[in-house]
N, C-alpha and C positions, 0 to 999 in steps of 0.2 A: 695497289697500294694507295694511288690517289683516294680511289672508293674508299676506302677501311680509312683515311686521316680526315675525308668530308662526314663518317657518318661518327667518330669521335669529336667531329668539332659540334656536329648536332648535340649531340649528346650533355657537351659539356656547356652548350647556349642555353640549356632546357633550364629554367627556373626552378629554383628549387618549393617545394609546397609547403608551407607553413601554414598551422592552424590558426584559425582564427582570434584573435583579442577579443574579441567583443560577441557575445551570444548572440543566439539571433532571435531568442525572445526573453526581454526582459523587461523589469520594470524601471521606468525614467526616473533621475532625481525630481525635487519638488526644485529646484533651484540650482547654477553653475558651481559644479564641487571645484572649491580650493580648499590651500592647506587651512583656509579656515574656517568652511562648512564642512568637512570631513576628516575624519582622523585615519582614514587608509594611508596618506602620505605617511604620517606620524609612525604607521605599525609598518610603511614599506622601509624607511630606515630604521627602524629598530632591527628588522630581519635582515636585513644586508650588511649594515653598520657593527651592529652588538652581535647578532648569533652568528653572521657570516653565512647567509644562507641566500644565494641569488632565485630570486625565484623567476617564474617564467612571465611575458606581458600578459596572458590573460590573468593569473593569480593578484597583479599590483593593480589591476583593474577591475579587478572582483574586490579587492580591500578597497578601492577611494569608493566604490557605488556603494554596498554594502553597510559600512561606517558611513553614510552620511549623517550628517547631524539634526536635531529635531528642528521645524521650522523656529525659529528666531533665537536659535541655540547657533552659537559661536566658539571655536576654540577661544577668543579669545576673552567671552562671557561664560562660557561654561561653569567655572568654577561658581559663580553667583547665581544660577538659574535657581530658581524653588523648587525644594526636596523631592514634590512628586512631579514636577515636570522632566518629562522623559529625556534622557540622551540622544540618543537614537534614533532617527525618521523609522527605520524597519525594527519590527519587536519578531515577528517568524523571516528568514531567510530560507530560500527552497534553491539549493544548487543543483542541476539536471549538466550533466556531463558523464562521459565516455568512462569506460574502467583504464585504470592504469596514467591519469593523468598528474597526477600529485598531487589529490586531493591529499592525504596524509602528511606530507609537507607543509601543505596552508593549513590543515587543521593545529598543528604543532606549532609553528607562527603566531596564529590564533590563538590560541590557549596565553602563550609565553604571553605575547603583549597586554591581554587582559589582564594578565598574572602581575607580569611586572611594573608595567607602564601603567595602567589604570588603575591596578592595586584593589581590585572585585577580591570579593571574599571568598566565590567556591564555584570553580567550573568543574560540569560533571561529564565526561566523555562517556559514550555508551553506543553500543552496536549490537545486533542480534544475536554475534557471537564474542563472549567474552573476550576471547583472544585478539581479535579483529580492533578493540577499541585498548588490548593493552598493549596491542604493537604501535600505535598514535602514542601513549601517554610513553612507551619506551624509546619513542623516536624523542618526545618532548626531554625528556629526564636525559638523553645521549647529549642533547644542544648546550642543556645549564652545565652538567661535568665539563663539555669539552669550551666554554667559556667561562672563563675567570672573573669575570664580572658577574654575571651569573649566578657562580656556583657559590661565592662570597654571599649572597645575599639569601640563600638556601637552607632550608634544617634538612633532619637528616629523613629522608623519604622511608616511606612504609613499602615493604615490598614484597606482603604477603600477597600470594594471587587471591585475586577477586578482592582486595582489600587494597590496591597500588592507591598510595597518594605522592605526591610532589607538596613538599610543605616549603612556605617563606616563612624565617625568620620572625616575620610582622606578621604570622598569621593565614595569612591566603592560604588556601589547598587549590590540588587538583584530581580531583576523583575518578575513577573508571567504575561503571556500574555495567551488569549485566542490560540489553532494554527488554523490561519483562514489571508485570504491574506492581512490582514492589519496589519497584527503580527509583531512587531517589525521595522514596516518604520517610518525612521527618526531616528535610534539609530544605535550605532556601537557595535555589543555585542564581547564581548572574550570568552564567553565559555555559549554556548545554550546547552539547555536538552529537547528534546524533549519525553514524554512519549507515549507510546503505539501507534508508529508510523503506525502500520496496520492500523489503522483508517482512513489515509490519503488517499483517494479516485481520489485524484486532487492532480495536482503539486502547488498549491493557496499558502497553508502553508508554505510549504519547501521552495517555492522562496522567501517568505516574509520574512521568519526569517531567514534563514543561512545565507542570501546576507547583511546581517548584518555585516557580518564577513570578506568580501571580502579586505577592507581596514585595520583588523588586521591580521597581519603574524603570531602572537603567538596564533590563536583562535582555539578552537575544538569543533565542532560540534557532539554529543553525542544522538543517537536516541536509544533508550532500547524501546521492544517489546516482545510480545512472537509471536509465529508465524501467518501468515497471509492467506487469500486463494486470490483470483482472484480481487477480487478488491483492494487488498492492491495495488494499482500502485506504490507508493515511494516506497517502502520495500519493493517489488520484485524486480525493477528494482537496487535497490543498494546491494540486496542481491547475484544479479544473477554475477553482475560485481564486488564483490567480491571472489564469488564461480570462478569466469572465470580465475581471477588472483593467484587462488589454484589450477587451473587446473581441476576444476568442479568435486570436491570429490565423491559428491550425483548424478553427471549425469544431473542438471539440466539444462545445456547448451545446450548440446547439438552439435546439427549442428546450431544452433541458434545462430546470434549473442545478448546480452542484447538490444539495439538500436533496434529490432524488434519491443520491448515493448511502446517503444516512436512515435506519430504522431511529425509531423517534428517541429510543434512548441508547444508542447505539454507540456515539461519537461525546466526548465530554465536552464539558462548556467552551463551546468556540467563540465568547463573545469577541477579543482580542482580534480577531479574523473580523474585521468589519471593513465595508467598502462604504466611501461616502465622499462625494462629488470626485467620484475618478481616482482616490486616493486609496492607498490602501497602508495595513498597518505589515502587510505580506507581501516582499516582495521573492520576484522568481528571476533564477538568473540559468537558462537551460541553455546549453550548447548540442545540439542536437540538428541532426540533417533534414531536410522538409520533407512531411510526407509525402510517400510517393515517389521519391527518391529510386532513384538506378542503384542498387549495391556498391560499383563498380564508380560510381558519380566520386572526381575525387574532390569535388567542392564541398560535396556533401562528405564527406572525411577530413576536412578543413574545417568544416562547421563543428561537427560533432567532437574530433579532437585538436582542443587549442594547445597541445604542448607537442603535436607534429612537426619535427624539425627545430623544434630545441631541446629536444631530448630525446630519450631512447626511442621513443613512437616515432616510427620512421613510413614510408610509402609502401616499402617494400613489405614492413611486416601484416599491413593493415591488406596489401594485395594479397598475402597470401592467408590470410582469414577467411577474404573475401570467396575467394578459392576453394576452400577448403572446410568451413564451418557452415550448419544446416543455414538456411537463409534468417531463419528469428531469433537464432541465436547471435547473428552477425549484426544484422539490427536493432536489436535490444543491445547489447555488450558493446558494439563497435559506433553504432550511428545513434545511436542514443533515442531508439525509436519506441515507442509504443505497440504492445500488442493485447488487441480486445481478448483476446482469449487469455489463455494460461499455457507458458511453456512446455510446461511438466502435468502432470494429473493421470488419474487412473483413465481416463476416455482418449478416445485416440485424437489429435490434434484438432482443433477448429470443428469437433462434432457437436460439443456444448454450445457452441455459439450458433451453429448453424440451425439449432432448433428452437432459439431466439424470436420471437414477432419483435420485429420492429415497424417503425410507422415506414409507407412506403415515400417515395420522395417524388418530390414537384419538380418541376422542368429546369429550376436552377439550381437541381443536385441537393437543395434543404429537406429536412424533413418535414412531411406534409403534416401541422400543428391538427388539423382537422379531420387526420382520420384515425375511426374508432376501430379499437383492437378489436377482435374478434370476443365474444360471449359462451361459455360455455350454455348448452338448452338442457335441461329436467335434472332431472336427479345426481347428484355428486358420490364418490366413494372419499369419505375422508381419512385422512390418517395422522396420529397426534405421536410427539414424540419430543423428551427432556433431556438436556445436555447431561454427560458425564458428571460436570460439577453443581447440574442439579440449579443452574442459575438463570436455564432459560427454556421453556416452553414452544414450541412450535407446529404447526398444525395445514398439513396441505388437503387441497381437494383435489380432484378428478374426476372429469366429466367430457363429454363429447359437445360439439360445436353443431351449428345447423347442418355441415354435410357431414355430419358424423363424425369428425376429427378428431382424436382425443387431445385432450388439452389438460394439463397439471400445474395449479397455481401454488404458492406457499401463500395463505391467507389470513395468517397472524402471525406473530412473532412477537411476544413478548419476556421482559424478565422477571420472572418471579419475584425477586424483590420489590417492586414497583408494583405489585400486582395482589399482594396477600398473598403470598405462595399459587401452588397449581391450581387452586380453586374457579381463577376464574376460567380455565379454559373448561370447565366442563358445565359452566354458566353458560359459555359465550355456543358449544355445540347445542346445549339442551335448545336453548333460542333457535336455533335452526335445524331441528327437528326433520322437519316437514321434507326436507332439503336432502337428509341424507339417505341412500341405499343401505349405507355402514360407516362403521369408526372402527378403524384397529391401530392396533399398536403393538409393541412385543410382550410377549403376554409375558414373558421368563426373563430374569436377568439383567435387564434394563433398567437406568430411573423410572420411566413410564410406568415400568410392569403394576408396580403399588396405586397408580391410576386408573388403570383397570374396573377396580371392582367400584369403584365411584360413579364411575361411568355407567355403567350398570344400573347400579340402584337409582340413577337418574333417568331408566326408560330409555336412555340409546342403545340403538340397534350395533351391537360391540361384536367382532368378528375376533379370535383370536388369531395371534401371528408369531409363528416360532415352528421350531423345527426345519422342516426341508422347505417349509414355504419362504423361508427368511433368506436361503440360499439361491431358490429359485426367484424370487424378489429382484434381487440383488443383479442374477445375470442378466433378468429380463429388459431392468433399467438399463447395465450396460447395451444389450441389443440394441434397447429403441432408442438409444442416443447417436451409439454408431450407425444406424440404420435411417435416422431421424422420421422418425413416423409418428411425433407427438411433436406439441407447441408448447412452447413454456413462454417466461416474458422476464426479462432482465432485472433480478434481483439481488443487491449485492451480497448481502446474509446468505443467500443460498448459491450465488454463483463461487463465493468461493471457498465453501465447504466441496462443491462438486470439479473444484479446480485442483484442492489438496488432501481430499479422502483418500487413504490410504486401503487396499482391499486387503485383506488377509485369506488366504486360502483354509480349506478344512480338509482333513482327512482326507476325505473322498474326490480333492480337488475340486467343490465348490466354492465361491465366494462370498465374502463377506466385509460390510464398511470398519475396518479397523477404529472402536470409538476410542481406544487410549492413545492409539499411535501415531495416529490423524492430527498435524499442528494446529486445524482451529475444529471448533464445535462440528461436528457429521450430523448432528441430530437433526437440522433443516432437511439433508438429503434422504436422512432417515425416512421422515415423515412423508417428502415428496415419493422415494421410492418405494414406502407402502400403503399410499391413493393409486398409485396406478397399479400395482397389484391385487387391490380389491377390487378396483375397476373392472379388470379383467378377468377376474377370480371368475372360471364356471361354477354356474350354482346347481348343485346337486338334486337330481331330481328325489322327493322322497318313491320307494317302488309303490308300484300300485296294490291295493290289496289285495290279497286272493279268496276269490269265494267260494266255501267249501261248498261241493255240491253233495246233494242230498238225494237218497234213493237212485235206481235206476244204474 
């Protein structure tokens, strides 16, 4: 009995683990926040005071960093500053935290104090799935009904789906938009939320609805996420020139600059994103465990979730994740971790990256700036091939290395409209001639296919591709990824078409890259996976002649 009431008094000494307040990579104020360089105080009583909504210490402490105010901007000058002198020290906000923490709660705080208290003319809420940003805007519209204060100052909301607004009396809205490239053209928003930014595949969304904002000075653009892998292209690329402008805490910079991640017209005007003596106009506020991290680390589940032990996110449920979920899923979802690859995709886990060249590294673990990738030696097999909607061109080669290695680059990438149409890619092959063994593409069916005969008449040596070669293409590439017996080199147009290509089976149980079904363009992986099946295309010998003999 004595045992059993020492090891309940242990138990009951044990501390209990609460997640962390404070991120553990973020970006510093410009100056000491009070209530009056920062309007976070201002919106933390508004939400506890007016809506009644207690929130948790990291959420009051993302509103005072967050709202800081612009340098020589004061609550108590504000009012008098000049029209286009900003608000705001931060115009993009990038929150990196765990699933299930109540971002949706601060998103809906947010919204309301913009709403009410600052009296901005139109915030647009928006998430990759409709539904996902009108359970935020019904959480919002649930707080002004059930406060009287509030609901007095309210018209009467629109509550068509895909059309929900929240209207004040004086005008303000609150909009839910699908995020997709029509998202918000023709509106000037003040204050966007976009949720679960890792989803964003393409820059479509992000140009659509921030450039919203371009004509207001006082606007901030807000993307909450938890972390992303290889196809997250928007959230990597704003996370990484975040991490650049901290001095790349995590290492993930590198010798790289962010701008590697970007085709040249790939991402829309990011001038807003500018770093200048240490400053930035971006800032990041990620709660997330250290690489390298123990699963099992419960500091690193402290870090990663800051509403552990003041709410439902408990020890025991994050232990039995730990437990029990594949180890990247528990990483990405629970520890707010990064993964270079892609969770999900047709190839089997970590095969596409494994066939990566990357630079190899120097003795203090950095990548070595000085050494040169490998070359492909003689002749190329090329292969060209156009997006579904016909807006973007792509063109891979294939060729072997000095010990014979095969190796498959994507070696342009452009879009058609920037370009005069398809025309110049059969410019830019005829110029290298000399260079190629062949050019195919699908001869049937495809955008490409109408290229074809252009090609042609241009004197390249044109291979047709369709039929059972398109199916045998298709497995071949899976093989030699799962097999990894080729080289490729990190490209993000092609790495995450090859992350979220979708395959469709035929008849016969062969395969093929689903082009309509596939969430972003396949046409890169297209191209890539019909250079290396010309590559290795056996060439048919013609038969020898036969010579009729004569007499005898």
């Amino acid at each position: 009995m004595a045992h059993s009431a020492d090891s309940k008094q242990r138990r009951a000494a044990k501390p209990k683990l609460l997640g962390s307040e404070v991120p553990r990579v973020w970006t510093r104020p410009l100056r000491r926040l009070t209530e009056n360089t920062s309007l976070g105080f201002m919106a933390i009583t508004f939400a506890e005071d007016v809506c009644d909504v207690t929130l948790y210490p990291w959420q009051k402490w993302l509103l005072i960093h967050t709202l800081e105010l612009s340098p020589g901007v004061t609550v108590a000058n504000m009012a008098d500053r000049e029209a286009d002198e900003p608000l705001f020290r931060f115009r993009n906000v990038v929150v990196l935290v765990a699933r299930q923490q109540g971002k949706s709660t601060l998103s809906q705080v947010l919204a309301l104090f913009f709403l009410y208290v600052l009296g901005i003319d139109l915030i647009l809420g928006t998430a990759q799935d409709l539904d996902t940003a009108e359970e935020v805007w019904d959480g919002a519209l649930d707080i002004i009904e059930e406060t009287p204060e509030l609901a007095e100052l309210a018209d009467k909301p629109i509550l068509v789906n895909g059309k929900k607004t929240i209207r004040l009396k004086t005008g303000e809205r609150y909009k839910v938009k699908a995020a997709n490239r029509r998202a918000g053209r023709g509106l000037s928003g003040d204050l966007i939320m976009l949720d679960e930014l890792r989803e964003h595949q393409t820059w479509d969304a992000w140009g659509a609805i921030t450039k919203t904002t371009i004509a207001r000075p006082n606007a901030q653009v807000w993307a909450f996420s938890n972390a992303g892998d290889a196809t997250s292209v928007v959230l990597r690329y704003l996370r990484m020139m975040a991490h650049k402008a901290l001095d790349d805490p995590d290492g993930i910079v590198g010798e790289d600059d962010p701008e590697t991640l970007l085709t040249a017209d790939e991402a829309p005007d990011m001038e807003e994103i500018e770093v200048e003596d240490g400053d930035t106009s971006l800032g990041i506020f990620e709660w997330s465990a250290p690489p390298g991290c123990d699963i099992m680390d419960r500091q690193g589940w402290a870090q990663a979730n800051p509403s552990l032990g003041h709410g439902l996110v408990t020890e025991r449920s994050l232990q039995s994740a730990a437990k029990t979920d594949p180890e990247w899923v528990f990483r990405t979802e629970v520890l707010c971790q990064w993964s270079d690859g892609s969770l999900e995709g047709p190839f089997p886990p970590g095969a596409w990256e494994a066939g990566q060249w990357t630079p190899p590294k120097r003795e203090d673990g950095t990548p070595d700036p000085a050494a040169e990738p490998p070359q492909i030696v003689g002749k190329v097999a090329a292969c060209i091939d156009i997006s579904v909607d016909r807006g973007r061109a792509h063109i891979a080669f294939a060729g072997r290395d000095a010990d014979g290695f095969r190796q498959v680059e994507l070696v342009a990438s452009r879009s058609v409209a920037d370009s005069a149409g398809t025309g110049w890619a059969v410019e830019w092959l005829k110029e290298r001639k000399d260079l190629l063994i062949g050019v195919c593409g699908q001869a049937r069916g495809a955008p490409v296919s109408d290229l074809m005969a252009d090609l042609k008449d241009a004197g390249l040596p044109v291979v047709e591709w369709g039929g059972p070669d398109l199916t045998g293409a298709t497995g071949q590439i899976f093989d030699a990824v799962r097999d990894n017996t080729f080289r490729h080199f990190p490209q993000p147009v092609l790495d995450v078409a090859a992350a979220t290509a979708i395959p469709k089976l035929t008849d016969g149980g062969s395969m093929l890259w689903d082009r309509r079904k596939s969430p972003v363009d396949v046409a890169p992986l297209m191209a890539f996976t019909g250079a290396l099946w010309l590559l290795d295309r056996p060439v048919k010998k013609k038969p020898e002649p036969r010579i009729r003999q004569l007499g005898g």
